[in-house]
C-alpha positions in Angstrom: -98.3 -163.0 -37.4 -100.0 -163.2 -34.1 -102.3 -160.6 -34.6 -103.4 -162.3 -38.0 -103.7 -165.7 -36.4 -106.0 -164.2 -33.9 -108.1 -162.6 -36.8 -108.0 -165.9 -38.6 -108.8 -167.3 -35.3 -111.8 -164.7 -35.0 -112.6 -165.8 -38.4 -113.5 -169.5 -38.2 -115.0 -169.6 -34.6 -117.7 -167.5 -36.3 -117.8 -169.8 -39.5 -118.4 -172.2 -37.2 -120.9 -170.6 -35.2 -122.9 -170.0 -38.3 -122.0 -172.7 -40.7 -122.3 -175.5 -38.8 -126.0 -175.3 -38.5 -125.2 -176.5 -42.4 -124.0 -180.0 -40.9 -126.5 -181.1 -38.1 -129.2 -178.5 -38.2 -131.0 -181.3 -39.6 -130.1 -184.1 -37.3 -130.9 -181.8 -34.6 -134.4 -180.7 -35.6 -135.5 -184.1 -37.2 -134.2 -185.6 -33.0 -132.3 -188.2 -34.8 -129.3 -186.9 -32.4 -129.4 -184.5 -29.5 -127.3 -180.9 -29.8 -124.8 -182.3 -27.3 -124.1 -185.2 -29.3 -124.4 -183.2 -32.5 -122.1 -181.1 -31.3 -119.2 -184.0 -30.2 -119.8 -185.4 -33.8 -119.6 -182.3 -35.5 -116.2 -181.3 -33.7 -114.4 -184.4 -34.3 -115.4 -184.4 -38.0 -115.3 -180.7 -39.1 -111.3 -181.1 -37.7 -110.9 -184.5 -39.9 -112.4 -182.6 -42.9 -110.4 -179.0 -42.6 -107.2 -180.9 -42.0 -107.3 -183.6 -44.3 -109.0 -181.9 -47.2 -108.8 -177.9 -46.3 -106.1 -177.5 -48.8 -107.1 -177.1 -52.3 -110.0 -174.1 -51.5 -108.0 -172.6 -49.5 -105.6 -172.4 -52.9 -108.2 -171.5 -54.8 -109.7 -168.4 -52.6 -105.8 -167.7 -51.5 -105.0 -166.9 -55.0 -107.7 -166.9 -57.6 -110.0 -164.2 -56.7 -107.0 -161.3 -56.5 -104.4 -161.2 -59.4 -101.3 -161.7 -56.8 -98.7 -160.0 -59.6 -100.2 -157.1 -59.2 -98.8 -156.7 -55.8 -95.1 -158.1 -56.5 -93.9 -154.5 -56.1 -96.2 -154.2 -53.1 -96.7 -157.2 -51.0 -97.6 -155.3 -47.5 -100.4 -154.0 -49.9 -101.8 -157.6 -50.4 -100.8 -158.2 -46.7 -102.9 -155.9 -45.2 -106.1 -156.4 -47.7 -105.7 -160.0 -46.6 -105.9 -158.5 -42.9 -109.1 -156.7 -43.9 -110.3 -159.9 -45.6 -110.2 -161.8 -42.4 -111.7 -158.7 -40.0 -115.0 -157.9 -42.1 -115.7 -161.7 -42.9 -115.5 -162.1 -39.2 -117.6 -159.3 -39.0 -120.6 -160.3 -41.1 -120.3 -163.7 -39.9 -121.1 -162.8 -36.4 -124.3 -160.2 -37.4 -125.5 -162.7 -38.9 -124.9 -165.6 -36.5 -126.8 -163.0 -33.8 -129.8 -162.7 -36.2 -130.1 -166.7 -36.5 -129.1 -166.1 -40.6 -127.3 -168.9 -42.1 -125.4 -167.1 -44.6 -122.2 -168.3 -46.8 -118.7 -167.9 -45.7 -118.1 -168.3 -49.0 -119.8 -165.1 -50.2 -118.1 -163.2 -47.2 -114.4 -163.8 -47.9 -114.8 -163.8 -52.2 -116.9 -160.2 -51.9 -114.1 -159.1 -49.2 -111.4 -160.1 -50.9 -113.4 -158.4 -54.1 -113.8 -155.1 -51.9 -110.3 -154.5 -50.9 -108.7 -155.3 -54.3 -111.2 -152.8 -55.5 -109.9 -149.7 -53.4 -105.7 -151.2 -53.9 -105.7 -151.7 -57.5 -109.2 -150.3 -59.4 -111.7 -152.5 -60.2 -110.2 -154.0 -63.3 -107.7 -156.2 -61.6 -110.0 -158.5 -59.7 -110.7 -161.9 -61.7 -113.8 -161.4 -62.6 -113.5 -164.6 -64.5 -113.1 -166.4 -61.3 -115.7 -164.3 -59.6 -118.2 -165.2 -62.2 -117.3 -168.9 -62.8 -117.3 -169.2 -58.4 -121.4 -167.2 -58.5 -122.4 -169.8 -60.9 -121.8 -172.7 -58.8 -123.0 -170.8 -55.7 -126.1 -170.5 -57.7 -126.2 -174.4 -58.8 -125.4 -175.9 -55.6 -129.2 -175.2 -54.4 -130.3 -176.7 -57.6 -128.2 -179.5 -57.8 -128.9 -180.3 -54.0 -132.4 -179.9 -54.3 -132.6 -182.4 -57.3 -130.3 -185.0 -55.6 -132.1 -185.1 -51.8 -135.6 -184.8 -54.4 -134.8 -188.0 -56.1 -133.8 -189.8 -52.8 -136.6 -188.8 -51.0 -139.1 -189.8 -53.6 -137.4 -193.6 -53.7 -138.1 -193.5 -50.3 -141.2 -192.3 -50.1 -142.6 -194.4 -52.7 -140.7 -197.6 -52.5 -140.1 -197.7 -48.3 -142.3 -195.1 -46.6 -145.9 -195.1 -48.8 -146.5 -199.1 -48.9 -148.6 -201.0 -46.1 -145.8 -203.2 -46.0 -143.0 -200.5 -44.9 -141.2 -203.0 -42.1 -140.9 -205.4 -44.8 -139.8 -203.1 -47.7 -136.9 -201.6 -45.5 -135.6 -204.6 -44.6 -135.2 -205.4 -48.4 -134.1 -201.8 -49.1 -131.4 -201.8 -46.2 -128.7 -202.8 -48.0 -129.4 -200.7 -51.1 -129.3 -197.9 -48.7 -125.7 -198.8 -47.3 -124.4 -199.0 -50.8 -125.6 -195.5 -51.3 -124.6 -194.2 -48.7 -120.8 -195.8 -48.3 -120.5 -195.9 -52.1 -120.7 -192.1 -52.5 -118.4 -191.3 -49.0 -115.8 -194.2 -50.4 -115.4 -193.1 -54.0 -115.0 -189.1 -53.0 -112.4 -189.6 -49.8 -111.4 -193.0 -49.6 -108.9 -193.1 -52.5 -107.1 -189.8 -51.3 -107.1 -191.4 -48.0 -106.0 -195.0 -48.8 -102.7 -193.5 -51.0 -100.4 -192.8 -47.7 -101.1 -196.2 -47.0 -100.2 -197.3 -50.4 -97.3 -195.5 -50.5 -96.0 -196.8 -46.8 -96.9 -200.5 -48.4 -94.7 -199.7 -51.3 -91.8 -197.4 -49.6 -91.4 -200.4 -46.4 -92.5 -203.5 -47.8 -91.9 -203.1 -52.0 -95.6 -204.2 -52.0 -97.7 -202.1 -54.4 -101.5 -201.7 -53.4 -104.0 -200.0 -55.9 -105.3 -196.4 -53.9 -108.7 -197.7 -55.2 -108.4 -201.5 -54.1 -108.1 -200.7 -50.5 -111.2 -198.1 -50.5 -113.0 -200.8 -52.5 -112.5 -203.4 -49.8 -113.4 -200.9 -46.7 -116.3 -199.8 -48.7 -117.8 -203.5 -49.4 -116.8 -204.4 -46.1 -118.6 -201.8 -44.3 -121.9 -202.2 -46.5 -122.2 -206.2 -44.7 -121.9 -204.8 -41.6 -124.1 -201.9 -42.0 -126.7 -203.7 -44.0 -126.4 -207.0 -40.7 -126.9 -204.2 -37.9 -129.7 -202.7 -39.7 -131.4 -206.0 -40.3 -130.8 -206.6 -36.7 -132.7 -203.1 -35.4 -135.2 -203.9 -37.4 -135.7 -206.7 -35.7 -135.4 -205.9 -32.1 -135.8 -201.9 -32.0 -138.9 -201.7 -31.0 -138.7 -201.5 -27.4 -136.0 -199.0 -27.9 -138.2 -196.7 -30.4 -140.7 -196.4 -27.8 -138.5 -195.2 -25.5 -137.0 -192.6 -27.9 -138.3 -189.3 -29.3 -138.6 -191.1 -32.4 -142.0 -193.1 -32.1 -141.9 -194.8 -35.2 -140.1 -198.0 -36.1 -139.1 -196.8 -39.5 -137.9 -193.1 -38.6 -136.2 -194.9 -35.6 -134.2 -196.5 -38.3 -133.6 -194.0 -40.8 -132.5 -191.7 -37.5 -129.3 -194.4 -37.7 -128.7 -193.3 -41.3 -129.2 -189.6 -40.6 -126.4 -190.2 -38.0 -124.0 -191.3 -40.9 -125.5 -189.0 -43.3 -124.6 -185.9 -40.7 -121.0 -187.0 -40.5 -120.7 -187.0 -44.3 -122.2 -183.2 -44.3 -119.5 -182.2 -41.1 -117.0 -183.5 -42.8 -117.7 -182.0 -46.1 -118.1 -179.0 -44.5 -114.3 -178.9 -42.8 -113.1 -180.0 -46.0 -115.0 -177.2 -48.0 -115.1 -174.3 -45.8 -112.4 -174.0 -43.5 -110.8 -172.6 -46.7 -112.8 -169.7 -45.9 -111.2 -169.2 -42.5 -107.5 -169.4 -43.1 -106.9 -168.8 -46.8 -106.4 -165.4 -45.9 -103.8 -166.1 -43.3 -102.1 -168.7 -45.5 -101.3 -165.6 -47.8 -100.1 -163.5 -44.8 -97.9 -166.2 -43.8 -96.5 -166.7 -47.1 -95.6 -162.8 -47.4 -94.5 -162.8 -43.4 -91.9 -165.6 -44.5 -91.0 -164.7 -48.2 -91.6 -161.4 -48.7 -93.1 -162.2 -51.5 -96.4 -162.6 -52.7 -97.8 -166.1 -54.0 -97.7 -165.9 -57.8 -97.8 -169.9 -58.8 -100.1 -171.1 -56.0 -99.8 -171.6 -52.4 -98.6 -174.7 -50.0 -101.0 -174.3 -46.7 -98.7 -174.8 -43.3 -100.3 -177.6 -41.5 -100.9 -175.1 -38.6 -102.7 -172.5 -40.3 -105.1 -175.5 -41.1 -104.7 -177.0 -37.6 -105.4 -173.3 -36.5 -108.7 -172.8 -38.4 -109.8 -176.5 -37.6 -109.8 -175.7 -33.8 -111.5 -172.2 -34.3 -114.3 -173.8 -36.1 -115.1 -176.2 -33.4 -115.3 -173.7 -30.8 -117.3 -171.1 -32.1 -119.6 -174.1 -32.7 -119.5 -175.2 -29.5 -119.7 -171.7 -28.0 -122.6 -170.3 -30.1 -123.6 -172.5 -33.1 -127.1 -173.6 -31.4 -128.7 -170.6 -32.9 -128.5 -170.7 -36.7 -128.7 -175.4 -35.7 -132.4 -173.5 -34.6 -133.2 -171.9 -38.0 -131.9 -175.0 -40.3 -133.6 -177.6 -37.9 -137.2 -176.1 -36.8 -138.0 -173.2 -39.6 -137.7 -174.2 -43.0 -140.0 -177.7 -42.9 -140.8 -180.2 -40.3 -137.9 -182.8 -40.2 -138.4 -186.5 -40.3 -134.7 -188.6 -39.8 -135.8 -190.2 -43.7 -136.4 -186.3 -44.7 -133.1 -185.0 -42.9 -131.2 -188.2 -43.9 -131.8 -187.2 -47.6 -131.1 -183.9 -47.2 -127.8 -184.2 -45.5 -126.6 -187.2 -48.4 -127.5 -184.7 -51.0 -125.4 -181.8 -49.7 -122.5 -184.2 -48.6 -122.3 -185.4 -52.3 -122.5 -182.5 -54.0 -119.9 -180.4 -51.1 -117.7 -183.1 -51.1 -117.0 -183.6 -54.6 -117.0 -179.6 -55.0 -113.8 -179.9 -52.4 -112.2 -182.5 -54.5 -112.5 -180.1 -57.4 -110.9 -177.4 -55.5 -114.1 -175.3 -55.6 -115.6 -172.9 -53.0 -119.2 -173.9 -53.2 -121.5 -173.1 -50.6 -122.2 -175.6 -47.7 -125.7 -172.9 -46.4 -126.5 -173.1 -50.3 -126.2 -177.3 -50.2 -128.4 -177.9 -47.4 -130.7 -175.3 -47.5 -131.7 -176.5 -51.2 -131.5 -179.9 -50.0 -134.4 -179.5 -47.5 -136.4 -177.1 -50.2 -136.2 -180.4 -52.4 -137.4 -182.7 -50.1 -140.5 -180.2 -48.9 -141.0 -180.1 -52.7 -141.6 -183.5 -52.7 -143.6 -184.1 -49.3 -145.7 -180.7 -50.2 -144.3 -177.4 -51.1 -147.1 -175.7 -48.2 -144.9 -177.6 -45.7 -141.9 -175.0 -46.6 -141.8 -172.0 -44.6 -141.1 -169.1 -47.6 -141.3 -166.2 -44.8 -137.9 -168.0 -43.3 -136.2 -169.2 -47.1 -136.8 -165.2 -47.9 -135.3 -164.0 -44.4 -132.6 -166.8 -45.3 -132.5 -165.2 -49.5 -132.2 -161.6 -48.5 -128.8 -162.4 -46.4 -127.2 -164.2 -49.1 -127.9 -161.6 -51.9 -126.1 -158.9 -49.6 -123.4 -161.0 -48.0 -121.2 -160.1 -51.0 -121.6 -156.3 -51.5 -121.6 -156.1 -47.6 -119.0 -158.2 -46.8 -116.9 -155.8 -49.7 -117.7 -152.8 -48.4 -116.8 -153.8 -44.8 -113.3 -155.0 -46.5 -113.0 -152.0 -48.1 -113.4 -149.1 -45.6 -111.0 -151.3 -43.1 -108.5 -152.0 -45.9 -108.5 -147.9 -46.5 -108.2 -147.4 -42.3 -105.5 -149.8 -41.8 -103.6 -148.8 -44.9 -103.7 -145.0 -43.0 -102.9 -146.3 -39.7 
């Protein structure tokens, strides 16, 4: 077991070396925070996410993509391809984190665990079903990001940023903007979060709270005081614009959104993809303990979570400036009221994918997020030469990240 929680270790400090340019590659490159402080935010939220919400994909990748009966008979088999699993991921995941790539952890593990199921059992016994049902939503989440940080950034553009009257038209838009932006976190994590405290209500005091009434309350409660602070920076941010890398009163105060926005896309991020990292060691534990393999579904030990939420945050504070480079600087020039959109259009649609128990791709999210907004600004602001670069490595991610799987599977299984 140590030896797979080093490789599961190995695992998600690359995930986060390379994923987390997903969460503040925007913030970074639109200066709405520095990388320091993008990388304290980030580390704090990424953990919050992958504990909190890291369970149900790592169910889903644990035991969806392989049939597990087919190893009953066998489970050192499904041990060991799990062992692969986590070494080529790893693998792939660091290539591409040295070639600035932004590719999917996502794609890595399901085309790993794809590969060594291939050489263990033949190529009929991997879920294809699942396969095909998980590369549909790979290939809607661009879409479906684009289209939501599209729309967001047009109502900006035309109802905030275009009229001669911007200051003015903020101020009135402020408070629409908080209900956005809390209404969409609130209604996605709230609830789940508010039930403990329902049920420590109910269980100590025989008081019986609604999950929904105590997320409606925080939520309502933190649009007035977003929506007063905001009014107030309006009012007396200039001095303190000027003084920023942001000279522009507006951008200054869409930078403040883009903060909140980033946290939604970190935390998303933990929630979605830590699954990536330590669903393979939540089925070596299960065998290491049971013998057994995990026919009816899996329940993740906090510290395999715990585990992949640390190994996340270092690899992105050890190496994740380079692919922060590509997201924030190559794609289009980032303004905070272009990054802000694209970051609240991948943290809606990641976040509610977690909820769902799905492995979508976060690189997918916000790389079609910023593609939608460029669309919108002007498509000759989008650099193709980089989205092609950035294409190229998610079309082989899969078949490479199998291969790798399967000629280590075949090693180990020898050695």
């Amino acid at each position: 077991m140590i030896i797979a929680g080093l490789l599961s270790f190995y695992l998600a400090f690359n995930l986060g070396a390379n994923d987390i340019a997903n969460a503040m590659g925007t913030s970074v490159g639109s200066k709405a925070v520095t990388l320091k402080q993008a990388m304290i935010i980030a580390g704090v939220l990424e953990f919050a996410g992958a504990v909190l919400f890291g369970g149900g994909v790592t169910e889903t990748l644990g035991t969806k993509i392989a049939h597990p009966e087919l190893f009953i008979t066998t489970p050192r088999t499904l041990l060991l391809g799990m062992m692969a699993v986590l070494i080529s991921s790893g693998l792939w995941l660091q290539l591409a984190t040295a070639l600035s790539l932004p590719v999917s952890s996502s794609h890595a593990v399901v085309g790993a665990i794809a590969g060594f199921t291939w050489v263990a059992t033949g190529v009929d016994n991997i879920d294809w079903q699942a396969i095909r049902t998980i590369t549909l939503i790979w290939v809607l989440t661009p879409i479906v990001s684009a289209s939501i940080a599209g729309i967001f950034y047009s109502i900006i553009q035309n109802y905030i940023l275009s009229p001669t009257d911007s200051q003015q038209r903020l101020q009135e838009w402020i408070p629409w903007l908080s209900v956005i932006v809390l209404s969409i976190f609130g209604a996605i994590v709230l609830v789940p979060l508010a039930e403990p405290v329902t049920r420590f209500f109910d269980q100590q005091v025989g008081l019986q709270i609604p999950p929904h009434s105590i997320a409606i309350f925080t939520i309502v409660l933190g649009i007035i005081v977003m929506t007063i602070y905001s009014w107030k920076q309006v009012e007396n941010t200039t001095g303190q614009i000027s003084a920023s890398p942001i000279h522009n009163l507006i951008e200054g105060l869409f930078a403040k959104f883009q903060l909140l926005s980033a946290c939604f896309v970190a935390f998303a991020h933990g929630a979605n993809d830590i699954g990536n990292a330590i669903a393979p060691l939540a089925v070596i534990s299960y065998i290491d303990q049971t013998q057994k393999v995990p026919i009816h579904g899996i329940t993740v030990p906090g510290w395999v979570i715990i585990l992949g939420g640390v190994g996340i945050v270092s690899g992105l504070g050890i190496w994740g400036r380079k692919v922060i480079t590509t997201i924030g600087e190559h794609i289009i020039p980032l303004q905070p009221s272009a990054g802000f959109c694209a970051e609240l259009a991948t943290a809606t649609t990641v976040l509610l994918a977690s909820r769902l128990g799905l492995p979508v791709s976060t690189s997918h999210g916000i790389i079609g997020s910023i593609i939608g907004v460029g669309l919108v600004q002007s498509p000759r602001l989008i650099n193709f030469s980089t989205i092609r670069g950035i294409t190229a490595a998610w079309l082989i991610t899969v078949p490479v990240s199998a291969f790798i799987s399967a000629l280590i599977f075949i090693i180990i299984r020898i050695v």
